[in-house]
DSSP file (Angstrom, degrees, kcal/mol; ACC not computed):
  #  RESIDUE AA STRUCTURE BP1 BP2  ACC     N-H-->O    O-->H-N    N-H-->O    O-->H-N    TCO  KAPPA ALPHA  PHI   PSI    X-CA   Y-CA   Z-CA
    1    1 A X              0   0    0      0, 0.0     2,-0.1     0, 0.0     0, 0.0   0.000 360.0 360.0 360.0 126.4  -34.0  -49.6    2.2
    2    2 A X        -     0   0    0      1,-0.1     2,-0.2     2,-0.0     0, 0.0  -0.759 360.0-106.8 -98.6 174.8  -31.3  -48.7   -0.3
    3    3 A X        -     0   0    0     -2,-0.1     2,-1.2     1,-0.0    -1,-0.1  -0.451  21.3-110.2-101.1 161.5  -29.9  -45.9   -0.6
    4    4 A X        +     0   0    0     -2,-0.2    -1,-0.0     1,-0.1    -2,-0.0  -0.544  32.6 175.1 -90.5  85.0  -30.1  -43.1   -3.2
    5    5 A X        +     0   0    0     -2,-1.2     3,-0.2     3,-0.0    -1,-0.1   0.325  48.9 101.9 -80.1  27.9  -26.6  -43.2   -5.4
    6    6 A X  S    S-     0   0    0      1,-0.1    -2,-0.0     0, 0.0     0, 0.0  -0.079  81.2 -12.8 -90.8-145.3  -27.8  -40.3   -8.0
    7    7 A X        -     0   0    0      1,-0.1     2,-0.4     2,-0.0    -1,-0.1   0.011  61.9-144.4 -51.6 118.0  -27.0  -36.7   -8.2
    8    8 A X        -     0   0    0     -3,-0.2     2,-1.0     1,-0.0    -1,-0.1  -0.611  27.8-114.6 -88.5 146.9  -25.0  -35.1   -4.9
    9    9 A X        -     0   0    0     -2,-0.4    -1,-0.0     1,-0.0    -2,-0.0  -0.642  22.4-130.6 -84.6  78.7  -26.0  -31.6   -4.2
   10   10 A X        -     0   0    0     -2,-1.0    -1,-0.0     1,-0.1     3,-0.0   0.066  27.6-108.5  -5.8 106.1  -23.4  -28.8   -4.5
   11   11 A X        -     0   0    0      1,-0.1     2,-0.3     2,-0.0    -1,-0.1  -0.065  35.3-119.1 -50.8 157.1  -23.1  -26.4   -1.7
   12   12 A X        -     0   0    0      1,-0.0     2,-0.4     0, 0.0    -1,-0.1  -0.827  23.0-155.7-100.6 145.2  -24.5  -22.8   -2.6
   13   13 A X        -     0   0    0     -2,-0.3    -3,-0.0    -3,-0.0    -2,-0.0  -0.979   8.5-138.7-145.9 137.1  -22.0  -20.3   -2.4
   14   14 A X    >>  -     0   0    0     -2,-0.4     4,-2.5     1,-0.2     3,-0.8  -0.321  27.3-110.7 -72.2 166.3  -23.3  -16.7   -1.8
   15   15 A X  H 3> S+     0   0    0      2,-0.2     4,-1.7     1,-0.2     5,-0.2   0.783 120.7  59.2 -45.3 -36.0  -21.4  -13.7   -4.1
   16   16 A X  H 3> S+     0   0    0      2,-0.2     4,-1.8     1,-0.2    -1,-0.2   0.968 105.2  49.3 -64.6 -30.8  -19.8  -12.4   -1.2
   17   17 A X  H <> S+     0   0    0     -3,-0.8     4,-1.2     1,-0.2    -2,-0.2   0.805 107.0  55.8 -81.7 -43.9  -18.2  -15.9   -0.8
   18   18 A X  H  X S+     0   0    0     -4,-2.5     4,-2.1     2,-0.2    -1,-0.2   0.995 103.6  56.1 -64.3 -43.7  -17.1  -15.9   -4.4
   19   19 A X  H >X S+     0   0    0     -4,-1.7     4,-1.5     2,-0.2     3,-0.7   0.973 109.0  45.2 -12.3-100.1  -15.2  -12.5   -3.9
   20   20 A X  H >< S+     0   0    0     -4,-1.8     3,-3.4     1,-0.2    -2,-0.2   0.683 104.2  58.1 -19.2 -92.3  -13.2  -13.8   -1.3
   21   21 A X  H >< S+     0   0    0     -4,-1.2     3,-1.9     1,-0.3     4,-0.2   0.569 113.0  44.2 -38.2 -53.4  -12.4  -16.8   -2.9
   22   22 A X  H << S+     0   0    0     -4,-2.1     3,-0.4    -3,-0.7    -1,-0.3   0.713 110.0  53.4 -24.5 -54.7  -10.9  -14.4   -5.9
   23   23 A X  T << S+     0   0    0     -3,-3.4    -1,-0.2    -4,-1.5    -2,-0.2  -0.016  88.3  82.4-106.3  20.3   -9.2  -12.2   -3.9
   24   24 A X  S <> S+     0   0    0     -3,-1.9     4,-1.3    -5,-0.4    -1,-0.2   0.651  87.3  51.9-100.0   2.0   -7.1  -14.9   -1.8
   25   25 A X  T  4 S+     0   0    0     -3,-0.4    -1,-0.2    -4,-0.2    -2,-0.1   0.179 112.7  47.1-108.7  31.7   -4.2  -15.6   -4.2
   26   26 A X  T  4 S+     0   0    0     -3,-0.1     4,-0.4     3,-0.1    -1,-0.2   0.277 114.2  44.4-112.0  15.4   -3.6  -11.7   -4.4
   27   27 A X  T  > S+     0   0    0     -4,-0.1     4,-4.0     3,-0.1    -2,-0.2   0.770 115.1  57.2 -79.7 -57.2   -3.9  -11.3    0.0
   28   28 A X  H  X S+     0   0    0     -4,-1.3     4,-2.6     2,-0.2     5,-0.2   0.862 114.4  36.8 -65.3 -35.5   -1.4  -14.9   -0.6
   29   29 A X  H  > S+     0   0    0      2,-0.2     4,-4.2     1,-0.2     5,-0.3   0.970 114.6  53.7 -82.3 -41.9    1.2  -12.6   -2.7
   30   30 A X  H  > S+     0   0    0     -4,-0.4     4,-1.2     2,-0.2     3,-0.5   0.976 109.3  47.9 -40.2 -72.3    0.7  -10.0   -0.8
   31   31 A X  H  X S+     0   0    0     -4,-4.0     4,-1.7     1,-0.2    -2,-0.2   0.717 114.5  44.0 -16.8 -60.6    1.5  -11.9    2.2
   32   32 A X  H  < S+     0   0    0     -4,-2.6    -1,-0.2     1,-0.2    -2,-0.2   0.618 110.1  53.2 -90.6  -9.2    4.3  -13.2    0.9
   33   33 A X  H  X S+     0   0    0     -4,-4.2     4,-1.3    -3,-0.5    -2,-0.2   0.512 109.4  51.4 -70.4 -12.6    5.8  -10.0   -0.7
   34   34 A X  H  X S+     0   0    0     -4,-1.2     4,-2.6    -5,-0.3     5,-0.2   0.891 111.5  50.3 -99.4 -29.0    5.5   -8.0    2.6
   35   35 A X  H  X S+     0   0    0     -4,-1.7     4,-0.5    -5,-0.2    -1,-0.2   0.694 105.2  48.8 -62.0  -0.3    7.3  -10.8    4.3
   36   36 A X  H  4 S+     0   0    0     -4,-0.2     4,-0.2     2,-0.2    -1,-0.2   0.879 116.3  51.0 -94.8 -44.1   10.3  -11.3    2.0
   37   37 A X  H >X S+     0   0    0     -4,-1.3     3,-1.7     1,-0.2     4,-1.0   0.971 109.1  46.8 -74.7 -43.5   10.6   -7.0    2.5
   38   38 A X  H 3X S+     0   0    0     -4,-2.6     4,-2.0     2,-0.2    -1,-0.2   0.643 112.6  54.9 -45.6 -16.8   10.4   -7.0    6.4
   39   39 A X  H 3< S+     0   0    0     -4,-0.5    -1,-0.2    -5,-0.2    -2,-0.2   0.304 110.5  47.7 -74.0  -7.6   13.3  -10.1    6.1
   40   40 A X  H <> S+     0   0    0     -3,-1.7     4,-0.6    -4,-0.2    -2,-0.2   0.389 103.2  54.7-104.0 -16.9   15.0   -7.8    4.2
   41   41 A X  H >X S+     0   0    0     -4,-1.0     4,-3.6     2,-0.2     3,-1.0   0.913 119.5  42.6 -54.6 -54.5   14.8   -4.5    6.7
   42   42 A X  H 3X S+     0   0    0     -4,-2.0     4,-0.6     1,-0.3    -2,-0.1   0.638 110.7  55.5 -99.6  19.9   16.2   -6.8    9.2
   43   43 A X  H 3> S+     0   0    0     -4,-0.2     4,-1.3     2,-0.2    -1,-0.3   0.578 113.5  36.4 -65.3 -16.2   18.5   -8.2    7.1
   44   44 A X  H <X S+     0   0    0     -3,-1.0     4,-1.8    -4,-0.6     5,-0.2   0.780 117.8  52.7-121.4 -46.5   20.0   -5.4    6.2
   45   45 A X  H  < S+     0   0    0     -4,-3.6    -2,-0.2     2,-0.2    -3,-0.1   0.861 107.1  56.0 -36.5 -48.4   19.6   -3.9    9.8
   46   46 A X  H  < S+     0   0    0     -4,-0.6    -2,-0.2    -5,-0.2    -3,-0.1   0.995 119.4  29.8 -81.1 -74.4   21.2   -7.0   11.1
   47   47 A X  H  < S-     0   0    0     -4,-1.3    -2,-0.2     1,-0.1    -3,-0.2   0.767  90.5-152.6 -54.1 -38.3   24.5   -6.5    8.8
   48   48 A X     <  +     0   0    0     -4,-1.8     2,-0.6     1,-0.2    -1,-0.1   0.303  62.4  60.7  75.1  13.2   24.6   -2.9    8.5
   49   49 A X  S    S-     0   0    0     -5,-0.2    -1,-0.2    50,-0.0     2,-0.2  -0.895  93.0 -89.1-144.6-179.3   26.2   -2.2    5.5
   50   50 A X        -     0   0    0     -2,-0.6     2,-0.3    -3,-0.1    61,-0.1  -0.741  46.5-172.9 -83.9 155.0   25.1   -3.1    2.0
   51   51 A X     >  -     0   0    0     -2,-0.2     4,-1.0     1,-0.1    -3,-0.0  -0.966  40.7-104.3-153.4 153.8   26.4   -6.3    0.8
   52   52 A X  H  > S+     0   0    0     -2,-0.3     4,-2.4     1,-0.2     5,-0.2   0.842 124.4  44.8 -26.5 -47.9   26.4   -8.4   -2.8
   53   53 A X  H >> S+     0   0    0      2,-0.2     3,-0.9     1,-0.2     4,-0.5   0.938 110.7  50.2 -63.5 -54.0   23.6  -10.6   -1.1
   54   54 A X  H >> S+     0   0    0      1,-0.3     3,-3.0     2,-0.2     4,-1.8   0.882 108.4  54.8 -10.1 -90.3   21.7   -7.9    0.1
   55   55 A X  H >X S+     0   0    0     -4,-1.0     4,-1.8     1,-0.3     3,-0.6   0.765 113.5  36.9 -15.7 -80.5   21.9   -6.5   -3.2
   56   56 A X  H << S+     0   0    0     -4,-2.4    -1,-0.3    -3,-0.9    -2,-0.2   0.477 112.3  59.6 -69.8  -6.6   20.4   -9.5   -5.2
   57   57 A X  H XX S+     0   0    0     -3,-3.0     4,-6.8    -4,-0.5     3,-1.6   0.921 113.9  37.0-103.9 -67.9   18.0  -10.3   -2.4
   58   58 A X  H <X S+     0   0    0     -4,-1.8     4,-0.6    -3,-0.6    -2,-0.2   0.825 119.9  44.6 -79.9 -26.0   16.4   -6.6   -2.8
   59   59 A X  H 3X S+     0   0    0     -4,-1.8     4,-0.8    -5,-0.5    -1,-0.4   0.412 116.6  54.4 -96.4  14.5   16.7   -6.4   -7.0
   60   60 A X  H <> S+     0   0    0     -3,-1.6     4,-3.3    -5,-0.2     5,-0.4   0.697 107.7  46.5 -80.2 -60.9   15.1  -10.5   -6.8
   61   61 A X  H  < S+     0   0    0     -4,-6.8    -2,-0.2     2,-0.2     4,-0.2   0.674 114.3  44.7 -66.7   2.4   12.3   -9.3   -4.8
   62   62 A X  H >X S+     0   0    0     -4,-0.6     4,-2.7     3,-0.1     3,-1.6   0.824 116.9  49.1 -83.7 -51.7   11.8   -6.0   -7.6
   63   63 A X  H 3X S+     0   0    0     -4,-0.8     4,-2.0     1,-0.2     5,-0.4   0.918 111.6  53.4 -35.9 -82.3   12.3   -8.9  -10.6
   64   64 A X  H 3< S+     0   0    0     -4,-3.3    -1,-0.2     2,-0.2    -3,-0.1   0.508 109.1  41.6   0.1 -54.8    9.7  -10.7   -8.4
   65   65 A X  H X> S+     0   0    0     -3,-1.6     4,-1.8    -5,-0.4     3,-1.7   0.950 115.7  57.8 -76.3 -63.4    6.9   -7.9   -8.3
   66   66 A X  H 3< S+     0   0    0     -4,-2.7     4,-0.4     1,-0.3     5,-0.3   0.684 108.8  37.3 -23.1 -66.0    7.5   -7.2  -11.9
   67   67 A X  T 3X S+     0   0    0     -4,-2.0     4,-1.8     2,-0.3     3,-0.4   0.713 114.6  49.4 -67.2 -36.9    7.0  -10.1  -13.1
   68   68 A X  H <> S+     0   0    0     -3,-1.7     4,-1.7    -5,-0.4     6,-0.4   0.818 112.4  53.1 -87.7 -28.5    4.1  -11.3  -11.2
   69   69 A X  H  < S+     0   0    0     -4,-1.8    -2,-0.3     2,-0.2    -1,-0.3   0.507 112.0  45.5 -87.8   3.0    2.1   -7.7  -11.8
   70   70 A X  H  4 S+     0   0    0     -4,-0.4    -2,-0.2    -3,-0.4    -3,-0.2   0.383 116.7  43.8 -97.8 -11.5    2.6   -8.0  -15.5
   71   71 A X  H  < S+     0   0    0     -4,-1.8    -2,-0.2    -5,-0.3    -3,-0.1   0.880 120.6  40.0-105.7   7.1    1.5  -11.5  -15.7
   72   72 A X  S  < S-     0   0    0     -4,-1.7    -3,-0.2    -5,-0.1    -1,-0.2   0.460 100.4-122.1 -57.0 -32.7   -1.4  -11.1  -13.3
   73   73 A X        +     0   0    0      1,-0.2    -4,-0.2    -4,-0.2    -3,-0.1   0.588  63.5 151.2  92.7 -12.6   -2.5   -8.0  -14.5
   74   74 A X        +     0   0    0     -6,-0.4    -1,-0.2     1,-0.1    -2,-0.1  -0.334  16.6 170.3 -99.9 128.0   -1.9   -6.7  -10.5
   75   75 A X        +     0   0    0     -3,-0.1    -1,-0.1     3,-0.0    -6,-0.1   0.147  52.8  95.4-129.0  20.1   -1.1   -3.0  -10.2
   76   76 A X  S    S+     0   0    0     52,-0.1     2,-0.5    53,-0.0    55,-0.1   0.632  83.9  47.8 -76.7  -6.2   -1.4   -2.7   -6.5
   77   77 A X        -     0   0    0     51,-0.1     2,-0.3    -8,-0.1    50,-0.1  -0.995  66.3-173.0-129.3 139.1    2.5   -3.3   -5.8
   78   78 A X        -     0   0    0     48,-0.6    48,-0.3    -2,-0.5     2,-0.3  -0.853   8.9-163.1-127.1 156.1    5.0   -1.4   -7.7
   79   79 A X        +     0   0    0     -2,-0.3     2,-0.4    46,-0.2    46,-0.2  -0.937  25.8 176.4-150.5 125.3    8.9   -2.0   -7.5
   80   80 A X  E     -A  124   0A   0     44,-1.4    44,-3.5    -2,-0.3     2,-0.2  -0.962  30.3-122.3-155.3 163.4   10.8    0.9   -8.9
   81   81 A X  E     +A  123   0A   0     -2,-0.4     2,-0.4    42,-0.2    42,-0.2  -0.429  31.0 177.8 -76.6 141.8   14.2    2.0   -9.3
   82   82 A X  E     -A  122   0A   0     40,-2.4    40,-1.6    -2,-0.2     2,-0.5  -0.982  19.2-155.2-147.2 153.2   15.2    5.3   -7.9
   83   83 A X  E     -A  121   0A   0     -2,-0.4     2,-0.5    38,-0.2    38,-0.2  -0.957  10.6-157.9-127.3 114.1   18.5    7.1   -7.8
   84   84 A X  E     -A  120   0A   0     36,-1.1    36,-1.0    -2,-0.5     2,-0.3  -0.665  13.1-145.4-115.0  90.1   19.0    9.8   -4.8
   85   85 A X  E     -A  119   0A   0     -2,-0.5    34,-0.3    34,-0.2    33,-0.1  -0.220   4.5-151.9 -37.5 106.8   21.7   12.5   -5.5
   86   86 A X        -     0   0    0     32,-1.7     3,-0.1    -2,-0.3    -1,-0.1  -0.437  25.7-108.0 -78.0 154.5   23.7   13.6   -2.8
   87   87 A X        -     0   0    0      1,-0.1     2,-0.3    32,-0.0    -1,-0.1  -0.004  45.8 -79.4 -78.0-155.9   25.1   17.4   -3.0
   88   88 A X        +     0   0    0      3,-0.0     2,-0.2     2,-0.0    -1,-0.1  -0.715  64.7 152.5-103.7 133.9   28.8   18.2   -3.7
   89   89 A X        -     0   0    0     -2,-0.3     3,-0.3    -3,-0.1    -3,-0.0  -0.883  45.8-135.0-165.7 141.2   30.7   17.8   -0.3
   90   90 A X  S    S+     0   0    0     -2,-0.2    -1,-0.1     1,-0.2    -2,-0.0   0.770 107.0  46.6 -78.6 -16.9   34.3   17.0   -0.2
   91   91 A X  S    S+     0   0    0     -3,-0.1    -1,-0.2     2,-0.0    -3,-0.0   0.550  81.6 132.7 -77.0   0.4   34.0   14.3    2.6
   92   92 A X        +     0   0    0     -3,-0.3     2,-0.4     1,-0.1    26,-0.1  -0.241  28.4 160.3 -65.2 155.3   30.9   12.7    0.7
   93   93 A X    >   -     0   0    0     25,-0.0     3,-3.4    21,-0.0     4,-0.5  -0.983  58.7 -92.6-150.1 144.5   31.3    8.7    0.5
   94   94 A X  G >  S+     0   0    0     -2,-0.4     3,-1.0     1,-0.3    18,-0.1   0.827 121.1  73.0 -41.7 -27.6   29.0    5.9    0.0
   95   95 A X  G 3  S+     0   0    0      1,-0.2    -1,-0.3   -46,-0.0     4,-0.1   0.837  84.4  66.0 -27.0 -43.5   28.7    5.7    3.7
   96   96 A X  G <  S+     0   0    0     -3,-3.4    -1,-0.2     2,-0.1    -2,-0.2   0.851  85.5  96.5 -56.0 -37.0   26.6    8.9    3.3
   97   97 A X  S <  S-     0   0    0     -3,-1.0     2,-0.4    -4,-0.5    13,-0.1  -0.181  77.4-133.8 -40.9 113.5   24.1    6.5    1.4
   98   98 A X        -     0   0    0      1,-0.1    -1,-0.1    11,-0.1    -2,-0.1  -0.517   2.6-143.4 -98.4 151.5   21.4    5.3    3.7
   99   99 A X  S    S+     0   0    0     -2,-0.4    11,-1.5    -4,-0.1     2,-0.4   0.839  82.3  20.5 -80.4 -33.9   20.6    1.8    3.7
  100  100 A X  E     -B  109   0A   0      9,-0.2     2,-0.3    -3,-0.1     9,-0.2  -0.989  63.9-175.2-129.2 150.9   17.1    2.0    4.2
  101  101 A X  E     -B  108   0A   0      7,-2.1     7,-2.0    -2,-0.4     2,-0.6  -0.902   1.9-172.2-154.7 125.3   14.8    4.9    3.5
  102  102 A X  E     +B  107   0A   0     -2,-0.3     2,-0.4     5,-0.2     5,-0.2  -0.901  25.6 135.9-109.7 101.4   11.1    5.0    4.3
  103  103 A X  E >   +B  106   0A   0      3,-1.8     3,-0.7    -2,-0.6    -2,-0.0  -0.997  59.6   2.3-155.4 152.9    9.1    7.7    3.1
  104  104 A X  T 3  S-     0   0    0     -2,-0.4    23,-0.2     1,-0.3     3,-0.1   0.680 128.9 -50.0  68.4  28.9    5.6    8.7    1.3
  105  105 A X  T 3  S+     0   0    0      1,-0.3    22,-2.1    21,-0.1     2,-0.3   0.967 119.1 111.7  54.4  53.3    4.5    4.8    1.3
  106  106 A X  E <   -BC 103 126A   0     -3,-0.7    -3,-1.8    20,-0.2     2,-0.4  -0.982  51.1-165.8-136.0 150.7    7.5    3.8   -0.1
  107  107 A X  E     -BC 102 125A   0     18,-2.4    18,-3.6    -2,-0.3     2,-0.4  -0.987  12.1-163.5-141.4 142.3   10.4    1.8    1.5
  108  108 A X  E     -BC 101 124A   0     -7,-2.0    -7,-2.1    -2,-0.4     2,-0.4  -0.879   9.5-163.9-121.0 139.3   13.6    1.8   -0.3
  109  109 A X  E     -BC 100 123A   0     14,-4.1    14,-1.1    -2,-0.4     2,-0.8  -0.780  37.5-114.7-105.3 154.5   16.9   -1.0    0.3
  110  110 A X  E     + C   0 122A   0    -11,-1.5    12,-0.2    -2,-0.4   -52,-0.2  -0.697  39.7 172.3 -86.4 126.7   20.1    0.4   -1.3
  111  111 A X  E     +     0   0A   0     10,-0.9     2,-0.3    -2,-0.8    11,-0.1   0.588  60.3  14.4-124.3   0.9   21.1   -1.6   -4.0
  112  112 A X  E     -     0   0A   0      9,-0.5     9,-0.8   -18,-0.1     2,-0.4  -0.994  47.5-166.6-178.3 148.6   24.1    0.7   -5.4
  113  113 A X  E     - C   0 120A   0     -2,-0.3     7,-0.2     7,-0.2     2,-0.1  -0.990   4.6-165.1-149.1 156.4   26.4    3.6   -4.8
  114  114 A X    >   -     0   0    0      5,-0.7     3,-1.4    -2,-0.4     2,-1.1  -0.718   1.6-171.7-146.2  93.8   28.5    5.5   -7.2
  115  115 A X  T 3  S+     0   0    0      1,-0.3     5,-0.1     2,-0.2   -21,-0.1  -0.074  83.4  63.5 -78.3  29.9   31.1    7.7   -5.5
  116  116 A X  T 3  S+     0   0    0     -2,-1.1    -1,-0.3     3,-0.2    -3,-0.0   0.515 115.0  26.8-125.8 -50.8   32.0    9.2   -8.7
  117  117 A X  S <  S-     0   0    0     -3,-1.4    -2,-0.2     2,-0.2   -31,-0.1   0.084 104.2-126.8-105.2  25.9   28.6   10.9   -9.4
  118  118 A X        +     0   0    0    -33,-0.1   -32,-1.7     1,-0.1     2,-0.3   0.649  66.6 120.7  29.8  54.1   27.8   11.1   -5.7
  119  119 A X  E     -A   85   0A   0     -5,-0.5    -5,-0.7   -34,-0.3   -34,-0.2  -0.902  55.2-134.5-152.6 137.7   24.2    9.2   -5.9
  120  120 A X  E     -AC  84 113A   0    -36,-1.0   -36,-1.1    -2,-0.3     2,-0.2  -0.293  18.0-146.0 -86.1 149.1   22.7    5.8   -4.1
  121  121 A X  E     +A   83   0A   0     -9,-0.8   -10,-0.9   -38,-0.2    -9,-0.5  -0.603  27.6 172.8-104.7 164.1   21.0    3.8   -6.4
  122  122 A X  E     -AC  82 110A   0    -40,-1.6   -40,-2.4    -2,-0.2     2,-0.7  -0.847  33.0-131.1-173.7 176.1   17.9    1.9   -4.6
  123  123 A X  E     -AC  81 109A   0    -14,-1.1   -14,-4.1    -2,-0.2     2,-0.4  -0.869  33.8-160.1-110.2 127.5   14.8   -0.4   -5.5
  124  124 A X  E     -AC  80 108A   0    -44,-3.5   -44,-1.4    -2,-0.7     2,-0.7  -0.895  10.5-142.4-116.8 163.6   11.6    1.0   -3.8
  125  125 A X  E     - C   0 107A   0    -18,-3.6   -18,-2.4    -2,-0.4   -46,-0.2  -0.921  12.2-142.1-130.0 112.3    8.3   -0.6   -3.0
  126  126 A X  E     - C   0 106A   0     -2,-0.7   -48,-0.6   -48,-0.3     2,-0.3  -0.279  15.6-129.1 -59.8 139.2    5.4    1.2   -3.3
  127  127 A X        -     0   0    0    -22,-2.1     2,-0.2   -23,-0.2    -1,-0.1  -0.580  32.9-119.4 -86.0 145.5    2.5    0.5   -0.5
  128  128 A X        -     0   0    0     -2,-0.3     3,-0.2     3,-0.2     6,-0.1  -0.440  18.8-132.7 -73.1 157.0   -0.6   -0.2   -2.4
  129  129 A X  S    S+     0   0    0     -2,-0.2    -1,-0.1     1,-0.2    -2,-0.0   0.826 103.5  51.4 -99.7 -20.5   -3.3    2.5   -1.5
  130  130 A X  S    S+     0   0    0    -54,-0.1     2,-0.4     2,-0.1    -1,-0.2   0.393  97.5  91.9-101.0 -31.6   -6.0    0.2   -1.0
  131  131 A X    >   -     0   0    0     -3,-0.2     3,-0.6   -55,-0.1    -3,-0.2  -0.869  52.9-146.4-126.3 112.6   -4.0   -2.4    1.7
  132  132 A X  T 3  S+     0   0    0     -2,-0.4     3,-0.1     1,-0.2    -2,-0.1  -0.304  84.5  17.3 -40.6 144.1   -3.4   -3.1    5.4
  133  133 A X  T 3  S+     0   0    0      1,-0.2     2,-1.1     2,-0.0    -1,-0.2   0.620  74.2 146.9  84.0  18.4   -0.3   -4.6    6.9
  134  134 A X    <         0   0    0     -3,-0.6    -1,-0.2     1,-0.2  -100,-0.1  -0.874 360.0 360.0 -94.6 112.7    2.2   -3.8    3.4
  135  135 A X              0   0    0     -2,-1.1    -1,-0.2    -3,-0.1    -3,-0.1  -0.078 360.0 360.0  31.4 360.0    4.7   -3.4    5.6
């Protein structure tokens, strides 16, 4: 008996299954954006002080979001810059500057200090409102 070489049958694939499929390369960014900022907590944990890599590491991974939420269209991660004034104290020094600062679903690295105008620079990353497991 031969066999029948004509048309092969395409699997059906329900709408819920198309979803998913959609929504696995932004879970894949995701993924890999919350790991690059928990490698940077405990980098920056591990050294303890700010330093030049540090620094390019944290303003890569804001360059990073940017860029991938304006050419995606993605507004579920935000990377923004934020400046935290310290008051007027004669002891103050960039020490006072804290390295990491976690607050309101945002987590912030220090990327800058300016002992002249007493204020930390630092890049934070907004938690998406929507998403388990961003950090």
């Amino acid at each position: 008996m031969a066999r029948n070489a004509g048309k092969t049958k395409r699997p059906v694939v329900k709408p819920t299954q198309k979803r998913s499929l959609r929504s696995r390369p932004l879970k894949a960014e995701l993924v890999r954006f919350t790991r690059r900022a928990r490698d940077l907590v405990v980098a920056y944990g591990a050294v303890g002080r700010l330093t030049p890599r540090l620094r390019r590491a944290a303003l890569q991974l804001k360059a990073d979001i940017d860029s991938w939420g304006a050419s995606s269209g993605q507004k579920r991660i935000r990377a923004i810059d934020s400046t935290l004034t310290k008051p007027p104290d004669d002891s103050w020094t960039c020490d006072n500057c804290e390295l990491i600062m976690v607050s309101r679903g945002r987590l912030c690295f220090l990327v800058g200090c300016d002992p002249a105008y007493r204020n930390c620079s630092y890049v934070c990353l907004e938690r998406p409102t929507n998403h388990e497991g961003w950090w």
